[in-house]
Structures are given as C-alpha cells and as structure tokens.
C-alpha positions in Angstrom: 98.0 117.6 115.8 98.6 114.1 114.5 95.9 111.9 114.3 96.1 109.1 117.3 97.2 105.4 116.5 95.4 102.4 117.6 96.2 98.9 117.4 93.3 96.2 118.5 95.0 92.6 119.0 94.9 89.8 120.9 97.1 89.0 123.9 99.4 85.8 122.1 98.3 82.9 124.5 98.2 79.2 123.1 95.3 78.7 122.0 93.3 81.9 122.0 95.4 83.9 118.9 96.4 82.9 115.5 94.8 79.2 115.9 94.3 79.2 111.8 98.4 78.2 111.6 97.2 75.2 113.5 98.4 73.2 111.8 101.5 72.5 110.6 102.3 74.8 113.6 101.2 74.0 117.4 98.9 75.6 119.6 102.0 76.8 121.2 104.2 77.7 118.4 101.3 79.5 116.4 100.9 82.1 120.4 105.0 82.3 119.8 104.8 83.8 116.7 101.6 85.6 117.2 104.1 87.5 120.2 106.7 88.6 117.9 103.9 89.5 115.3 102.5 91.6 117.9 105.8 92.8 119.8 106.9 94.3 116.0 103.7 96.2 115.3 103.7 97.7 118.8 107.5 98.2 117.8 106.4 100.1 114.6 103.7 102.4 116.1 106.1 103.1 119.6 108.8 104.2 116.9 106.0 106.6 115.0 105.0 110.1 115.9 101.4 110.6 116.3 99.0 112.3 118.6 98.7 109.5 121.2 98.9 105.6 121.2 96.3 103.3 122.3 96.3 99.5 122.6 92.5 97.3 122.6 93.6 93.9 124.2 91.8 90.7 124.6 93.3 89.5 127.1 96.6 90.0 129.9 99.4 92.6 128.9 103.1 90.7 128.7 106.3 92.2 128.5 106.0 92.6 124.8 104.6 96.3 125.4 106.5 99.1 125.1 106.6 102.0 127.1 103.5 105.0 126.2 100.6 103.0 125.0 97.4 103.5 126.8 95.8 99.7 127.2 92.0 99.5 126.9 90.0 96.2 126.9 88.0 95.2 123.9 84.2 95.7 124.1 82.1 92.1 123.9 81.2 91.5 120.8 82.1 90.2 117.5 85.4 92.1 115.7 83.0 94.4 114.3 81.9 95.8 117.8 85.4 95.9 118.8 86.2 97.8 116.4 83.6 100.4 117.0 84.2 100.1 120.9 87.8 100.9 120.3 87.0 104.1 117.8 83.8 104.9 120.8 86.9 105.1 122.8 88.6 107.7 121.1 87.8 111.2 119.8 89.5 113.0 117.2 91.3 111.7 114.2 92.7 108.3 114.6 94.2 105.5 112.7 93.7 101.3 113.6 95.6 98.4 112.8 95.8 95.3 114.0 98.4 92.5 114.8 98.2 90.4 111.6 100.8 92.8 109.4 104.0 93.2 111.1 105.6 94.2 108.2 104.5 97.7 109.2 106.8 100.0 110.0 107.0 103.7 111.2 107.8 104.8 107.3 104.5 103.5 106.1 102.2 104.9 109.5 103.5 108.0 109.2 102.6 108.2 105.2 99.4 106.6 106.2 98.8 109.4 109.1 100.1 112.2 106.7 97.3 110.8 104.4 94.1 111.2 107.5 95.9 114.5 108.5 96.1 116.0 105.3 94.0 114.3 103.0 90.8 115.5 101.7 89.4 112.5 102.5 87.2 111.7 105.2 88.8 108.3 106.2 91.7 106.2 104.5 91.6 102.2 104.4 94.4 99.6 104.2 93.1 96.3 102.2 95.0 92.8 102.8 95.9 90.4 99.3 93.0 88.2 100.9 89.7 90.6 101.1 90.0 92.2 104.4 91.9 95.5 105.6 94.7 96.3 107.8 94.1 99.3 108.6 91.2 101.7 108.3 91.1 105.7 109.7 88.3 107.9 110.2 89.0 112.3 110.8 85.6 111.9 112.8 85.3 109.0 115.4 82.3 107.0 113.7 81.3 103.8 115.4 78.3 103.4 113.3 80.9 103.0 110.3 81.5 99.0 111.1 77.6 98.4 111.2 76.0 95.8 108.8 80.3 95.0 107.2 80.5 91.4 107.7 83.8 90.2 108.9 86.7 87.6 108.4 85.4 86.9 104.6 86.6 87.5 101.3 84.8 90.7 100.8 85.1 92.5 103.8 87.4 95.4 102.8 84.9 95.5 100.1 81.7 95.7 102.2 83.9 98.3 104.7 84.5 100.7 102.1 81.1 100.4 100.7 79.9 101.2 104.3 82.0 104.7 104.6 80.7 105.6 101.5 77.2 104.9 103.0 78.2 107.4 105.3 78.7 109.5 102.8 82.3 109.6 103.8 85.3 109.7 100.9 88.2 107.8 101.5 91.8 107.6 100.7 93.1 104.1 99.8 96.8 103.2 101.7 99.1 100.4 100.3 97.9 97.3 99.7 99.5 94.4 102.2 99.3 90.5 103.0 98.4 89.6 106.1 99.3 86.8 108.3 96.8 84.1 108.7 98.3 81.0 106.9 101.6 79.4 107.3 102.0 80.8 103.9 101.5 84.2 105.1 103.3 83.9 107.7 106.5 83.1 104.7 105.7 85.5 102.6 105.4 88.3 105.3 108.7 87.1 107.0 110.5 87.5 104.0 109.1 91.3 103.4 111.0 92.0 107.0 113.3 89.6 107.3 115.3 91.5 110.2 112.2 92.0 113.0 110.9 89.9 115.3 108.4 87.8 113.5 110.7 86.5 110.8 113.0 85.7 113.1 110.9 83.7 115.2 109.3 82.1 111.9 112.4 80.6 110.8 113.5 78.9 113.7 110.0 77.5 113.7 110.1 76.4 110.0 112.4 74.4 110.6 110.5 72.4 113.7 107.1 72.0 112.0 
C-alpha cells in the first residue's frame, strides 16, 4: 500500500498566514495568495494516488478543500510539535508537506512516495533553497524525530536530517525546492508554475503592490 500524504498548513486568513510578504503586500493580499498557495498543493496531493490524505489545519476549513482529505487540527505547540502531533496522528508510512511550495505537483509526490515505498531508506527529506525542508517522510510514524530540530532558521533541514540520523534512521534525499516566504519567492515560484492558482493570483497582485 502507498504511504499516506499529509499536508500541515495554515487556514489563509489576514493576518494569521504568510505575514512575512507584509510588506510590499497587505495583510489581506499576503491571506489571498496564501489561498491559492494552499488551494494548489491540496490540488497536487487530491490529484496523487496514495494510501490516504490527511489535512493538519490551524484554523477554519474554506472552500478551497477538495473532496477526500481527512481534516485534523494541529496540536499546541510550536511547528515542531505540530509536526510530531500530525505524524502521532498517523500510523504507517506517510509523507508531509506543507503550504509554502505550490509548485508541487502529483508527478513529483508520487516520485517522492515511490522513493518511502520503495526505498531502502528509512525516511526521505525535501530541503528548501533557504535552510529548511518541504517535505520530510518517515516508513515508521516517529514523533520523537522533530525533538531538539530548531525551526524557521537557516539550518533547520540541516539540524532535521541530523536528528533522523540520531535515530539511527537513513534517509533518501527528494528534489531540492524554493519555498514561498518572500515577495521574491513568491516570483520565483510563480514563474516555475505559471498556469496554477498561485501564479495567477501573484500577478494580478504584482501589479497592485
């Protein structure tokens, strides 16, 4: 059986998600493209066979969610202990992303769940351009894997992979990506899928801000 996907994200409200493209963009356009960010990785993981699809939200559910996702909320906690809540939550093989890449698409999840399925590894992990990871998959549900890995810094991925090998877990590397936290991000990742949601709703901002 495939292993399951997970997403863990934030529900887009103004705000409360992607406050770092604040500025040049507003509160309210930053939650605008934070949707379509989100609405295209849900898109991506919908359109991907795997053994089950689970969602951990901070906050409401919109009509941006696709039909057969499970929706859990996120444990308290810093990302760190939502991340272990969300693979506490699970059992089996399973593979998380997050919002911030929604370049994604059901070509690369399914390479990246051949790779956990198949793989001799123990776990696989996705780094970002800017330190962190976009993805990160373990054949056994560890929580203890995200204890002690600081997070949102320049070393992270780093500090994460150093932490599975702790574990005394190998681990397959996926494709390197850039992830959307600057208005230059936000460019750059637009441009890498320029027909989805996101860069759509990017241009017709870029030209506001």
């Amino acid at each position: 059986m495939l292993p399951k996907l997970l997403v863990i994200a934030k529900a887009p409200v103004a705000g409360h998600s992607k406050t770092r493209l604040c500025p040049p963009c507003t509160p309210d356009q930053a939650a605008e493209l934070a949707e379509a960010a989100l609405a295209d990785t849900l898109e991506a993981v919908a359109g991907t066979p795997c053994g089950g699809r689970l969602l951990f939200l901070d906050g409401p559910v919109g009509d941006w969610l696709p039909e057969g996702f499970e929706v859990f909320d996120q444990v308290e906690g810093g990302l760190g202990d939502r991340l272990a809540g969300a693979f506490a939550q699970t059992d089996g093989p399973a593979l998380l992303i997050g919002m911030d890449t929604p370049q994604v698409d059901p070509a690369l999840l399914s390479g990246s769940l051949t790779r956990l399925a198949e793989g001799e590894e123990q776990a696989v992990l996705g780094l970002c351009e800017d330190g962190g990871y976009w993805a990160i998959g373990m054949k056994t549900s560890r929580p203890d894997a995200f204890e002690g890995v600081p997070m949102s810094v320049d070393h992270t991925g780093a500090a994460q992979l150093e932490r599975l090998h702790e574990l005394g877990m190998s681990v397959g590397m996926l494709p390197e990506l850039r992830d959307v936290d600057y208005f230059e991000d936000a460019r750059q990742v637009a441009s890498e899928n320029p027909a989805g949601r996101f860069a759509n709703a990017f241009l017709a901002m870029e030209m506001k801000v």
